[in-house]
C-alpha positions in Angstrom: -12.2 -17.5 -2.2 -10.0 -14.6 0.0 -6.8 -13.2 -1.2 -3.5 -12.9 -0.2 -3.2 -9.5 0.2 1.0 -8.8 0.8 0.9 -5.7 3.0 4.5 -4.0 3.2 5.2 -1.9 6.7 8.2 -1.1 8.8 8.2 0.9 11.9 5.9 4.8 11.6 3.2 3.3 9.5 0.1 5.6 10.0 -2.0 3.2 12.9 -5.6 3.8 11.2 -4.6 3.1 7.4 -3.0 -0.2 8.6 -5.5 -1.4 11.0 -8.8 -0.2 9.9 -7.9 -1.8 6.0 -6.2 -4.7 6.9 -9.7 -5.1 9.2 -12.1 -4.8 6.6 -10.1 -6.9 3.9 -10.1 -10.1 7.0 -13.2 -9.4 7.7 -14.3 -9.7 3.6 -12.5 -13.2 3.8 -9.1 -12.3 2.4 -5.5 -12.6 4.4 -3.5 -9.8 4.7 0.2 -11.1 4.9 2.6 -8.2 6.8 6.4 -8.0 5.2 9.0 -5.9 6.4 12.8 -6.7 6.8 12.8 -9.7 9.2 10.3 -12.1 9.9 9.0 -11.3 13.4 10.2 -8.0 13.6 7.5 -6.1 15.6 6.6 -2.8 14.3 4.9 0.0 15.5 2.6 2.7 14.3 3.9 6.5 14.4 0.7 7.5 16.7 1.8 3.9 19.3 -1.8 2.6 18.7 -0.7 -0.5 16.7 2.2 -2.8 17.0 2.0 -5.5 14.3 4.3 -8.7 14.3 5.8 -9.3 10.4 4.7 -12.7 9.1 8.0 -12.8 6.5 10.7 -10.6 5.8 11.3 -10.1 1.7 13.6 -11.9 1.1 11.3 -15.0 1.9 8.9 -13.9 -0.2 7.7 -13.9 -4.0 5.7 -11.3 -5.3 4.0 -14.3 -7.8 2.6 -15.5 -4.5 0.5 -12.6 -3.6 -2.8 -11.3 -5.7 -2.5 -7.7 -4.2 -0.6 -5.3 -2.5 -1.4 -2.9 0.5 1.2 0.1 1.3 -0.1 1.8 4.1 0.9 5.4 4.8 2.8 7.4 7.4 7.0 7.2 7.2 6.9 3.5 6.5 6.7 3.9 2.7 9.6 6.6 2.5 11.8 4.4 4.6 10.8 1.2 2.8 11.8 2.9 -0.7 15.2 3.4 0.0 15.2 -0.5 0.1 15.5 -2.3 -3.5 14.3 -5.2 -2.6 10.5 -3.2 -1.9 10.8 -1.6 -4.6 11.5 -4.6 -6.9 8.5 -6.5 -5.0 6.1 -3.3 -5.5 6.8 -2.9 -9.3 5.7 -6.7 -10.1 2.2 -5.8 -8.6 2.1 -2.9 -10.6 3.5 -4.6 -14.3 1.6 -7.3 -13.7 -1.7 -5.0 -13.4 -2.4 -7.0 -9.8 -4.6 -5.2 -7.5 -2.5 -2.2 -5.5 -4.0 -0.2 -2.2 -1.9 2.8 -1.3 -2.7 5.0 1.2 -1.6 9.0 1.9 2.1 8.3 1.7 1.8 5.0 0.2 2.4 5.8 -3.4 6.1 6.9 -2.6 6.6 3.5 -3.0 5.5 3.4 -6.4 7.0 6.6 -7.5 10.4 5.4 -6.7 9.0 2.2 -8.7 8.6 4.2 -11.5 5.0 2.8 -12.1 3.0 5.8 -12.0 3.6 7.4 -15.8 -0.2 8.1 -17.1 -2.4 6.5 -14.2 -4.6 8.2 -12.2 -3.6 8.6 -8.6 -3.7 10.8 -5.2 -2.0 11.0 -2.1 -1.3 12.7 0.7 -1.1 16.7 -0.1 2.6 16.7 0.9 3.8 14.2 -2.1 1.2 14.8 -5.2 3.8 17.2 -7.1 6.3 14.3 -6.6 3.5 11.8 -8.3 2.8 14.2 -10.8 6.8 14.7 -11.9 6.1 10.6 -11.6 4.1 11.2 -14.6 1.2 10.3 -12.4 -2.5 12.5 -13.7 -3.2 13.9 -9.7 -6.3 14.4 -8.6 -7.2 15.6 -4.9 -10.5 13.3 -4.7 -10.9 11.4 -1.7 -10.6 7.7 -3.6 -8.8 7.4 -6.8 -9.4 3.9 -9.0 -7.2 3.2 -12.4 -7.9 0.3 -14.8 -9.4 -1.7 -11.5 -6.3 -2.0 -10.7 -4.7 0.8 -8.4 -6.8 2.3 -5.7 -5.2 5.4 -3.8 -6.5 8.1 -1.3 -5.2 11.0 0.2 -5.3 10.6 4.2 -6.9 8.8 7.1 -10.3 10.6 6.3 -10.5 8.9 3.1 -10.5 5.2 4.9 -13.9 4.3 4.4 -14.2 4.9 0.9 -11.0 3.7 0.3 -11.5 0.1 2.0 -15.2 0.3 -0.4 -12.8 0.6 -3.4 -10.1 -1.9 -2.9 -12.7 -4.5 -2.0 -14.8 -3.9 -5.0 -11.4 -4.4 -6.8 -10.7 -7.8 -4.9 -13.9 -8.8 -6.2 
């Protein structure tokens, strides 16, 4: 049986940790679910290789509904933290010790969140002293899993074995 992967993005995402992910999780069986502002909003990656259409905006969604949560890098995260309503909908995933993919930039999300005190985490080079002040324990390792329940990597490179990861969590 897939899962319902909610997937937050808004315009700069980095292409590649969008697509390629959101690829192999369809292709595995599960439905990846975009969510940005507004519903049919189209979006577009910071590198113009991917435009994605939003299937809801947030406010039409609830976090209860989802069993995981994808926060692809680039500016998207930044941009979607100044937002409450993303942050609220990224902190249920994380208290609720549901299944969370972030990518490179991604775990800005979850530091605003104030979910990262004593996990296990990387990012992108550019924002691991702001996970560590997070209270996060940084490690510069290509793929990063805590409690099988937050998977994060550092940068497009790290794709491959972050899509094995998150998989074998959605198992």
């Amino acid at each position: 049986m897939g899962k319902r992967i909610a997937t937050v993005l808004t315009d700069m995402f980095e292409d590649v940790e969008y697509t390629n992910p959101a690829k192999a999780f369809q292709d595995a069986g599960h439905e990846v679910i975009t969510i940005e502002k507004e519903k049919g909003k189209q979006v577009t990656g910071k590198n113009n290789d991917a435009t994605v259409t939003i299937d809801y905006g947030i406010d039409d969604v609830n976090p209860s509904d989802f069993d995981a949560l994808f926060i692809p890098g680039g500016f998207s995260p930044d941009m979607l933290r100044a937002d409450e309503r993303f942050v609220t909908f990224a902190k249920h995933f994380m208290d609720k010790k549901k299944p969370v993919f972030a990518i490179c930039h991604g775990p800005q999300l979850l530091i605003t969140a104030k979910t990262l005190e004593g996990r296990k985490a990387t990012g992108f080079k550019s924002i691991q002293v702001d996970m560590e002040y997070a209270g996060a324990h940084v490690v510069d390792e290509e793929v990063v899993v805590c409690q099988n329940q937050l998977v994060t990597s550092r940068e497009p490179d790290d794709i491959p074995a972050f899509n094995r990861e998150a998989l074998n969590v959605l198992k």
